[in-house]
C-alpha positions as CSV (number, residue, x, y, z in Angstrom):
1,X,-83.2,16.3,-57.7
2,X,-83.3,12.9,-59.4
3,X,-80.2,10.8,-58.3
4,X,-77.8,9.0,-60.9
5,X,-77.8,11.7,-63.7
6,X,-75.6,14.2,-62.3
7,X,-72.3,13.6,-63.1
8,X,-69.7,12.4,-60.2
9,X,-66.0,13.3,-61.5
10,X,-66.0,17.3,-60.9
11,X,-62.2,18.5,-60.7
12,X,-60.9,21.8,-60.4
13,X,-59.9,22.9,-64.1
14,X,-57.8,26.1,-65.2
15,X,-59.6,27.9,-68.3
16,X,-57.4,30.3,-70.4
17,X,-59.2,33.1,-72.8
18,X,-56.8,33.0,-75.2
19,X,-57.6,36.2,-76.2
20,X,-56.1,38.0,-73.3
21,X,-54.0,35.0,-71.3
22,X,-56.5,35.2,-68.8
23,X,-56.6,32.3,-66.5
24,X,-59.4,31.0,-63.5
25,X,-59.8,28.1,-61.6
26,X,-63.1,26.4,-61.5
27,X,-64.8,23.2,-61.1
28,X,-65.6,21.4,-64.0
29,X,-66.3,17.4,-65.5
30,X,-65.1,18.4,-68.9
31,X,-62.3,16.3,-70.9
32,X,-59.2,18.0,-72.0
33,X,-55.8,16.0,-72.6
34,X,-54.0,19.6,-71.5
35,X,-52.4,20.8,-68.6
36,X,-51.0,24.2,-67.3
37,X,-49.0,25.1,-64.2
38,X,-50.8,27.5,-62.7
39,X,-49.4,29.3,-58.9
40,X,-47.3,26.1,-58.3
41,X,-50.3,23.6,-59.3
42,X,-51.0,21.7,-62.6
43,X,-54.4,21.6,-63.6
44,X,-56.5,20.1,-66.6
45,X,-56.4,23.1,-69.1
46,X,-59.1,24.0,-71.2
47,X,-58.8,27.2,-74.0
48,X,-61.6,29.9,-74.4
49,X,-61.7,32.2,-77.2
50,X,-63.6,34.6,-75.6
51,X,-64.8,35.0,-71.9
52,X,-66.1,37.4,-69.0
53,X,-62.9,39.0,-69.6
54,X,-62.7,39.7,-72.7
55,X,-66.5,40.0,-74.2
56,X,-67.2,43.5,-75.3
57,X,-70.9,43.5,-72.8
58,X,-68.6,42.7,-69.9
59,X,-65.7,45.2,-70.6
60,X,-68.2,47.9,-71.9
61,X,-66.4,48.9,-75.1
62,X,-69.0,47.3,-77.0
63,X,-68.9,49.1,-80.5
64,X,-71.8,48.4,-83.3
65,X,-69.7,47.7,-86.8
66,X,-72.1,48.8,-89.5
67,X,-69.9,47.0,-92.7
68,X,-71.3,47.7,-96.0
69,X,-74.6,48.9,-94.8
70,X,-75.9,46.1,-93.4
71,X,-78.6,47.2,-91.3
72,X,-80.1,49.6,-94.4
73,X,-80.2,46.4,-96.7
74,X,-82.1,44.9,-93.8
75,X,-84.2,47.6,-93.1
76,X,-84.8,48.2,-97.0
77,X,-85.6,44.7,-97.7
78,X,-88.5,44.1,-94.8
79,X,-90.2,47.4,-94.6
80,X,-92.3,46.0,-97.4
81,X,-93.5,43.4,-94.5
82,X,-94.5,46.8,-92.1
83,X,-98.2,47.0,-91.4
């Protein structure tokens, strides 16, 4: 590991998926200007809009959404390009 590239001000940090109010603790060096009480402590606070928590391949109710036929026009338009 090369030395002097790694970055030295790691904290803990509370993200919140603001999809579901879902709140961890982990370390992190990124800059927020935030902060949330969180079990009695205040920590650096930065917002998710999605996470392990709430994304449909974690949860498993993954649902396809076919609007307005989208995969046919794709399928239509580049089977001309099938060998």
């Amino acid at each position: 590991m090369q030395k002097g590239i790694h970055p030295e001000n790691y904290r803990l940090v509370a993200f919140k998926d603001m999809s579901n109010e879902e709140i961890f603790i982990t370390k992190s060096t990124a800059n927020t200007s935030e902060t949330i009480d969180f079990e009695g402590t205040e920590y650096p606070l930065i917002k998710l809009e999605i996470s392990r928590t709430s994304h449909p391949f974690y949860t498993g109710e993954s649902k396809l959404i076919d609007t307005a036929g989208r995969i046919d026009k794709f399928k239509n338009k580049y089977s001309k390009f099938k060998k």
